[in-house]
C-alpha positions in Angstrom: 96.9 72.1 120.1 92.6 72.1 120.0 90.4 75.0 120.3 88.4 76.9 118.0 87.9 80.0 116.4 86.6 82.8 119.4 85.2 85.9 117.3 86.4 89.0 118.6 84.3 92.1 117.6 83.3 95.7 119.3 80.3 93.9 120.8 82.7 92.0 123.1 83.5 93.9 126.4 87.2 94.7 127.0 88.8 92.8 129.9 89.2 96.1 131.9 92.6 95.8 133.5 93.9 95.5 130.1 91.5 98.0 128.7 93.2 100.6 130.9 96.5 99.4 130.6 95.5 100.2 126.6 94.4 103.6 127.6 97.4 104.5 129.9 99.7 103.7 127.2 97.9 105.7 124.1 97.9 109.0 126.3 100.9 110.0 125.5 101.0 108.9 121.8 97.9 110.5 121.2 99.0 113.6 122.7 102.2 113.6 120.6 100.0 113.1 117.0 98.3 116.6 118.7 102.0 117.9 117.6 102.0 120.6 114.8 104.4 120.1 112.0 103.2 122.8 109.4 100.1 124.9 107.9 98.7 124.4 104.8 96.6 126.8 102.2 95.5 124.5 100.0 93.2 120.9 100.4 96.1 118.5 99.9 93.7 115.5 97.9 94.8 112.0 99.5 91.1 110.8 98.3 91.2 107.0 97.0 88.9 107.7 95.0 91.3 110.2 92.7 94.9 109.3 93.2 94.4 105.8 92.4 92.9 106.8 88.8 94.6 110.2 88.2 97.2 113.0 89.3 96.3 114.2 92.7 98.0 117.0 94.7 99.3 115.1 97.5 100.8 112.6 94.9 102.7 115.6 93.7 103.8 117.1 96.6 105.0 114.3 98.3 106.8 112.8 95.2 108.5 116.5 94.8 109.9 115.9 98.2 110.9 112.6 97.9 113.4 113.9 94.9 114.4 116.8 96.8 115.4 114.5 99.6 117.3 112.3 97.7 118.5 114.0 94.7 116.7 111.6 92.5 115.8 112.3 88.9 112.6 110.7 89.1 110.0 109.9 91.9 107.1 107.1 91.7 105.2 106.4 94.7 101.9 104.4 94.6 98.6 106.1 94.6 97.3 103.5 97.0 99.9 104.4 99.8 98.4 108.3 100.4 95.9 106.8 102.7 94.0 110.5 103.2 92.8 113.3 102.5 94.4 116.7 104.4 92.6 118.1 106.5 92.0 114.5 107.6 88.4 113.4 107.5 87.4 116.1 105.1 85.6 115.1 102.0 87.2 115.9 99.0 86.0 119.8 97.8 85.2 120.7 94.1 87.9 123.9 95.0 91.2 122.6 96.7 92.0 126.3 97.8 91.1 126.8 101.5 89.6 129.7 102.5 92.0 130.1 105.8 95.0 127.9 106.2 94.9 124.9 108.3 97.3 123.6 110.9 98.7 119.9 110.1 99.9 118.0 112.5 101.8 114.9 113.1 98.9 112.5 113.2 97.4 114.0 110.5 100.8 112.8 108.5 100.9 109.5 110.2 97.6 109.2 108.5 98.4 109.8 105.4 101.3 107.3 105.9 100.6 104.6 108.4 102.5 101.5 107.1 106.1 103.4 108.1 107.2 102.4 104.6 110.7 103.9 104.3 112.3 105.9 100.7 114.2 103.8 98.4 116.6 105.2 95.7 117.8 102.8 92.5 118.7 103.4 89.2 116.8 101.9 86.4 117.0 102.4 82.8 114.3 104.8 80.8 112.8 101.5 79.1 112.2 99.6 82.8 110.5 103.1 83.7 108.1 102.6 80.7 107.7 99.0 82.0 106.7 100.5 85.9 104.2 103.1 84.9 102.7 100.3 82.3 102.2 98.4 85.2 101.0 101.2 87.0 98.2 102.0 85.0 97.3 97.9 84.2 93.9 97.9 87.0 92.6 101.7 86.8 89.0 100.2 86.2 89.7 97.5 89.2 90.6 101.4 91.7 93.8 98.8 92.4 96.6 101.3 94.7 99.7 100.8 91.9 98.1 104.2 90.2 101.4 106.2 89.6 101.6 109.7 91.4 105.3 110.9 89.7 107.8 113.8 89.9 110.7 114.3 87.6 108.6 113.2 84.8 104.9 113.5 83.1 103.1 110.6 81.4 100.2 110.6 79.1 98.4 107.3 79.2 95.2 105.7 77.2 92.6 103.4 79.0 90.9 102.5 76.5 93.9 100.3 74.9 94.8 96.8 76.4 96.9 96.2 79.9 100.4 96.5 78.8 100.6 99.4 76.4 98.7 101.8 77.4 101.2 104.5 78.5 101.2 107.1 74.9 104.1 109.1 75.7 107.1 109.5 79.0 109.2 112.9 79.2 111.8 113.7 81.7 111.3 117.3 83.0 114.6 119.3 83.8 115.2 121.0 86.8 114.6 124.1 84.1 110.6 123.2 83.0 112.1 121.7 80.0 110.9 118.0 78.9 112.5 116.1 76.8 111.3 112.0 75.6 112.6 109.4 77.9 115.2 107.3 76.6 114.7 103.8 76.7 118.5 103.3 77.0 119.6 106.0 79.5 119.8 105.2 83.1 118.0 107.3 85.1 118.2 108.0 89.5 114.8 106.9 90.7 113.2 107.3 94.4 110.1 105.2 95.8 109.0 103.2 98.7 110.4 100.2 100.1 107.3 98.2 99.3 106.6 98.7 95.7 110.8 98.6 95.5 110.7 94.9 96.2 108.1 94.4 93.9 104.8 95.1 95.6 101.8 96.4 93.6 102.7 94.1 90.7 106.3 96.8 90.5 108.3 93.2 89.6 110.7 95.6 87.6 112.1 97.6 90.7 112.6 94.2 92.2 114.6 92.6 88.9 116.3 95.3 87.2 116.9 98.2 89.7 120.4 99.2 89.8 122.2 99.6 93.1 118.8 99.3 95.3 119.5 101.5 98.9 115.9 100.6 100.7 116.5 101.9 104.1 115.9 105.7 103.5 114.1 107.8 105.8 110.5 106.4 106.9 108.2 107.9 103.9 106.2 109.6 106.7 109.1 111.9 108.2 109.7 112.8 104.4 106.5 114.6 104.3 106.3 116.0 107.8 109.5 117.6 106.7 108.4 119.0 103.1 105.2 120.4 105.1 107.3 121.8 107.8 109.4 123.8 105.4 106.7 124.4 102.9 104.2 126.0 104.9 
């Protein structure tokens, strides 16, 4: 084979029989993201800038459906993987309460989750959890997308300590409010994504020591169309 590099950009005019081939087959996709899945009352925050560094709303509403779907005791889903804000395109407001609730539709999910990642359930023992949200919080100061948005448990962490043991304290919160300290020795139901199950995002323990791995749940998307559906 010989050739060489031809750059491709948006200054390059489309071929147009392939250009409306293009546009003949996006109709009716676009027309389907116009469907509407739910309303919501509040901004959900899918901002990089927050859930990569801290707890953001969307991080906990999704990661509270992905336990209620599966049962799990704990969700962990990467900050990096909420890929928007809702109402999409929306800067991210000082006050997260809307004045008059917004419809949400099915692109607006897809955009929040475009990588069709699917759910993953495992077990894992309470020291290998300590392990993934260590991990989690390694590259705060580098924005890096392994930032842990959690349900089924609440984490205090300090940045101002080295990579690697940072996280202060871990409790497991019942389905009754009450939190009690992870134990390093128990083995605990988790839920997360596919990706960051086989190790993505530096999650190396899911990948080594999870415990009866299933990592063909529903797509990660349909999870949240569903909890906003339900929830509105």
């Amino acid at each position: 084979a010989d050739g060489d590099t031809i750059l491709l950009s948006r200054f390059i005019t489309p071929d147009p029989t392939v250009d409306g081939i293009v546009k003949t087959l996006a109709a009716p996709i676009e027309e389907l993201k116009q469907t509407p899945v739910g309303e919501s009352s509040v901004f959900l925050v899918g901002d990089r800038a927050v859930c990569r560094v801290q707890e953001c709303n969307l991080g906990d509403f999704v990661t509270d459906a992905m336990r209620a779907a599966t049962g799990a005791q704990i969700a962990i889903t990467n900050g990096g993987g909420i890929r928007s804000n809702v109402p999409v395109g929306a800067d991210t407001p000082a006050d997260v309460t809307l004045k008059t609730p917004i419809a949400v539709t099915l692109g607006d999910v897809l955009t929040v989750f475009p990588f069709g990642n699917l759910v993953s359930t495992f077990k894992l023992t309470g020291a290998d959890v300590v392990a993934a949200l260590e991990n989690g919080v390694s590259l705060v100061e580098e924005g890096a997308g392994r930032f842990p948005q959690v349900s089924g448990i609440r984490y205090s962490w300090d940045g101002s300590k080295p990579a690697g043991s940072r996280i202060v304290s871990v409790e497991v919160v019942a389905e009754d409010g009450t939190a009690t300290p992870i134990d390093p020795a128990a083995t605990y139901t988790l839920v997360s994504n596919d990706f960051m199950r086989r190790g993505g995002d530096g999650y190396e323990v899911f990948a080594t020591n999870a415990i009866d791995p299933y990592d063909f749940g529903k797509p990660l998307d349909q999870v949240l169309q569903e909890a906003i559906k339900a929830g509105s």
